[in-house]
MARBAZA-521074 format. One record per residue (C-alpha): x, y, z. Coordinates in steps of 0.2 Angstrom, whole numbers, plus 5000, padded with zeros to 4 digits. Each point is the difference from the previous one (the first is absolute). Example, Ala and Ser with C-alpha at 12.3 -4.5 7.8 and 13.67 -1.06 7.14 Angstrom:
2
506249785039
500650174997
END
This chain:
503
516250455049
499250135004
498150005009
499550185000
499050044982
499150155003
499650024980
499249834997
498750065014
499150104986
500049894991
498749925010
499050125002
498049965007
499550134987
500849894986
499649845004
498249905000
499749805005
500249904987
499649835006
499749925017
499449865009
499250035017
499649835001
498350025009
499249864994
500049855010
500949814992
501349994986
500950154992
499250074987
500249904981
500050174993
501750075009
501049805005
500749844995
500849905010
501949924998
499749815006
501349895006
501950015007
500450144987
501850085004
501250055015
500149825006
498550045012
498949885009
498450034998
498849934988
499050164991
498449954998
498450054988
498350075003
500349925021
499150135012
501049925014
501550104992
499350164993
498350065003
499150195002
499350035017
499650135010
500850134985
501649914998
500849874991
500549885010
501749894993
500149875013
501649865001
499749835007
501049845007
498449904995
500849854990
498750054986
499949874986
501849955007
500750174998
500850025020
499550214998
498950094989
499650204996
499450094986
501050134985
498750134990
500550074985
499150134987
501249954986
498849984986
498650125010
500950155006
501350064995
501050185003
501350104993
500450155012
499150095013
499849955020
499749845004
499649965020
499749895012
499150005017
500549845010
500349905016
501549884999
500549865012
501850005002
499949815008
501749914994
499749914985
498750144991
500550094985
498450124996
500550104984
499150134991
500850034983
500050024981
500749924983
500150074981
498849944992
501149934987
501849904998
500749895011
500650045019
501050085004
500050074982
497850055002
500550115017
499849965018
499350145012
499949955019
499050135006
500049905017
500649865006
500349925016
501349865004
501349985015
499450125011
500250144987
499050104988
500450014983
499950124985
500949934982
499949994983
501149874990
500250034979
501149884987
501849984997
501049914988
499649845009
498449895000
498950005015
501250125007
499650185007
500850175005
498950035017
500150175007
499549965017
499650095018
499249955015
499950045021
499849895015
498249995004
500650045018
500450174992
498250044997
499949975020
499049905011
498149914996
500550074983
499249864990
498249975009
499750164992
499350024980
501550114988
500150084986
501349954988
499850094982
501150014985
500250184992
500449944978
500450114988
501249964982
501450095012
500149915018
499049895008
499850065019
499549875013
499250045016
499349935018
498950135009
500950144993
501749955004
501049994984
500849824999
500750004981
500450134986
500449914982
500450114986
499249914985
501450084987
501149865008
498949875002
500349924980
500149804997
501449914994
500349964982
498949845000
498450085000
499250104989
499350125015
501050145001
499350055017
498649905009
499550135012
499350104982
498449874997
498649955010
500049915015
499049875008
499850005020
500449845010
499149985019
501049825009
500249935015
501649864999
500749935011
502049945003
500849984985
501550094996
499650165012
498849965009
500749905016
499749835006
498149965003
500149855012
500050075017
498550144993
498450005006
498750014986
499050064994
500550164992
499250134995
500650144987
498250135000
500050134987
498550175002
500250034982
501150034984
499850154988
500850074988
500150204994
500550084985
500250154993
498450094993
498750115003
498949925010
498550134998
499750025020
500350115013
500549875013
500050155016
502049955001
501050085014
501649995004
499949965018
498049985000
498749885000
500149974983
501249894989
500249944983
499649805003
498450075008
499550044981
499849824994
499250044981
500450154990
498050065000
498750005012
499349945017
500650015018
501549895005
501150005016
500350195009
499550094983
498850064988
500649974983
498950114987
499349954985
500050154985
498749984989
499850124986
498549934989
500149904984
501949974993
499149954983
500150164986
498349984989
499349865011
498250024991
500550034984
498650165000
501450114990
499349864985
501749954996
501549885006
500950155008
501649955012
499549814995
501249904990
499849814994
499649874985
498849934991
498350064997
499750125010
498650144998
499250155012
498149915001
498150075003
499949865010
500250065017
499849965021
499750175001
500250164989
500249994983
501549914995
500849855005
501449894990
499649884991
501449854996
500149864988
501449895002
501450125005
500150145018
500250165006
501750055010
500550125009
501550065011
499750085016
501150065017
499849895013
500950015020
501149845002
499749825009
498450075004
498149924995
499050064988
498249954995
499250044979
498250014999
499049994984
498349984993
500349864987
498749864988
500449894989
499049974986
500449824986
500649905014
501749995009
500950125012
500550155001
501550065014
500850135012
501650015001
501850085005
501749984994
501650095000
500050075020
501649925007
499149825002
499349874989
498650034989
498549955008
497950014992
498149965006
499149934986
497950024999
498749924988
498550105007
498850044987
498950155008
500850155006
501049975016
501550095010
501249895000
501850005008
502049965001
501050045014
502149984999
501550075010
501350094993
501749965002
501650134998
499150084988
499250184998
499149954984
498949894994
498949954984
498249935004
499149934985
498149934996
500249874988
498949904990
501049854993
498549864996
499150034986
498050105000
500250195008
500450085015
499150165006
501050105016
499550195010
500450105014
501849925002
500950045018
501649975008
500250055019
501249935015
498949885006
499550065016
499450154994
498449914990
499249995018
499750175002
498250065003
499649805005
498849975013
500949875010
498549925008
499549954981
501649974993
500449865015
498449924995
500249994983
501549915002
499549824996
500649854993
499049914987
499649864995
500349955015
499949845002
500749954984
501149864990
501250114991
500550185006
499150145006
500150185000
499950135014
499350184996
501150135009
499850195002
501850024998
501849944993
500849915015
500349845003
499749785001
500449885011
499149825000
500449915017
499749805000
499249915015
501849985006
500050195000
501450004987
500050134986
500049934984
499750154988
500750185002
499650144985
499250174997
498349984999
499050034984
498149994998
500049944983
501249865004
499349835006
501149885015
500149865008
499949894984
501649895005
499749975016
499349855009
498249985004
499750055020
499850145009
501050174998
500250175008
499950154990
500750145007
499950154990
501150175008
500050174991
500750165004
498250065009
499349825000
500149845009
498949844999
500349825003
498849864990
499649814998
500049934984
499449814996
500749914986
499249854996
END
């Protein structure tokens, strides 16, 4: 087999690929809902510890990790206990880099794993990638497809002695990364090429109807076991132990629409670009281009429905926020088809009123993720706003619809990347005015923010219980408990942490 693939380094090229995903895992208690689920109980490979649910004494963020911690603790009469994270049903991949940045403990008994499954189909017959694992004082790189037998899996397999990687080698954090493509599957630690597995060979047996499982999305598995099959005998071990993970992020390819500053050699590196537009992260700058109003006809001033497409009723109107025309909709909306950079945020402003009762909304469809919409029932003029990320996608339909009876009247309709609404903002006045209200309150709340960026909402435990991009015509915190909550708002120029009351 060879180990020397000097043409599949191009294909990883830093100008050609952009972060997709991560988690940085920076906020302190459980993992994030958003990304995890957790497997409970004794769930393969024979292995002895219990796996346990939401239990910070087994995975927790602190200090900028994620902490996935085995114990000999007798837990509700389970002798060990750790913790397996999936994304299955949250995140899922297909193709790209996916990597790792670690610290195992290579104590007899431990079996830390960092790998992936098909999303669908049975194993071995969904696909098993090993990007790493560590059992019996060696490090392993696999993957495993189906054969004509149940439950039974051709492996292609490689690993080295972890005395190879010489002395004090695992105190230390390491990279391990898996380079994806529809032709091979490359895995890696540090650099150091463990595996190569074409992909043409890698087809199941004739009882599943996956031809080849390593051509759908995958789903990422973080897990500490312990024994089992492979892991060694856990008796004599002392515990706990302690499997500590920096991050996991996933690239794909795209254009990210940055100049990262990337150097072969330099300062600069492609993980220190951790969104494809805006702000300042790690050792480099990462541009944001802004080029004005995406939106063709966006005041409708040329008096008809020019580059706008829809259904309805529909009309160019007198009524305007400013000039003089605006759109004018009965039950029906106005469409329109626009280019737009991949998994990048972007933010649609409008001036919008309803008159007759109900609600009007602002919405986006079609862009390489699910269709997502703001919905308003102001009845004075008022700019109102929608903010969505793009997926692999280099178009997009945005849409102002009015589905709810009496007439909606629109102007002055914009689409930008959403950092780039914040130029020209004085930021003394724009960190004042963001606010929460009502605050306090028995329902929800709303926060008024200068820019698209995001939400977090910590409870007194300083657990996150809600993630999302942030929306000022959206309202949160209905379903939570009454208490007291963090609000932490974090935007590519801002950065302001609240407390909100719910009665």
């Amino acid at each position: 087999m060879s180990l020397t693939l000097p043409s599949y380094a191009q294909l990883f090229s830093h100008e050609d690929y952009c972060l997709v995903w991560s988690d940085e895992f920076n906020t302190p208690g459980l993992p994030s809902t958003a990304n995890w689920r957790y497997e409970e109980g004794y769930v393969r490979n024979n292995e002895h510890q219990y796996y346990t649910n939401g239990r910070l004494e087994n995975a927790r963020i602190e200090d900028g990790r994620l902490i996935i911690e085995a114990r000999r603790d007798n837990w509700q009469g389970n002798e060990y206990t750790s913790a397996s994270l999936v994304s299955w049903g949250k995140v899922v991949h297909q193709y790209g880099r996916f990597e790792v940045r670690a610290k195992i403990d290579p104590r007899t008994g431990a079996w830390p794993a960092f790998w992936t499954l098909g999303e669908r189909g049975e194993w071995p017959s969904n696909g098993e990638i090993d990007i790493m694992e560590f059992y019996n004082n060696r490090i392993h790189a696999n993957a495993a497809w189906g054969t004509n037998t149940r439950w039974q899996g051709n492996w292609d397999s490689q690993n080295r002695l972890l005395s190879s990687f010489g002395p004090g080698w695992a105190d230390e954090y390491h990279v391990w990364r898996m380079e994806w493509t529809s032709e091979f599957i490359n895995l890696y630690v540090d650099d150091i090429l463990m595996n190569n597995i074409d992909v043409n060979r890698t087809n199941n047996g004739n009882i599943s109807d996956i031809v080849n499982p390593f051509r759908q999305p995958h789903y990422i598995i973080l897990n500490l076991a312990i024994g089992g099959n492979n892991g060694g005998d856990p008796s004599n071990t002392r515990f706990p132990i302690l499997y500590e993970i920096d991050y996991v992020r996933v690239y794909q390819k795209g254009n990210c629409n940055l100049d990262c500053n990337w150097e072969e050699g330099g300062d600069a590196y492609l993980d220190d670009c951790l969104n494809c537009v805006g702000g300042s992260t790690g050792l480099s700058e990462c541009t944001l281009t802004c080029e004005g109003n995406i939106v063709n006809n966006p005041g409708f001033e040329t008096g008809t429905l020019s580059s706008w497409t829809g259904w309805g009723t529909r009309s160019v109107s007198a009524t305007a926020q400013s000039g003089n025309h605006g759109v004018q909709i009965g039950e029906g909306a106005i469409e329109m088809v626009v280019d737009v950079q991949p998994y990048t945020n972007y933010t649609m402003k409008a001036f919008g009123r309803k008159t007759g009762g109900g609600w009007f909304r602002l919405g986006s469809k079609d862009h390489g993720s699910g269709e997502t919409y703001s919905q308003f029932t102001n009845t004075a003029w008022s700019q109102v706003s929608h903010t969505f990320k793009t997926g692999n996608a280099t178009k997009a339909t945005i849409y102002f619809y009015n589905g709810s009876g009496g007439t909606a009247f629109g102007d002055d309709i914009e689409l930008q990347p959403a950092g780039c609404f914040i130029t020209g903002t004085d930021e003394k006045t724009a960190m004042e005015n963001i606010v929460i209200y009502p605050n306090p309150s028995s329902s929800s709340f709303n926060m008024n923010v200068p820019e698209s960026g995001t939400i977090k909402i910590y409870n007194m435990k300083g657990v996150k219980v809600f993630e999302d991009i942030i929306d000022s015509g959206r309202s949160y915190g209905d379903a939570l408990e009454p208490g007291l909550y963090s609000i932490q708002y974090v935007s590519r120029s801002f950065s302001k942490t609240l407390s909100w009351i719910k009665l």
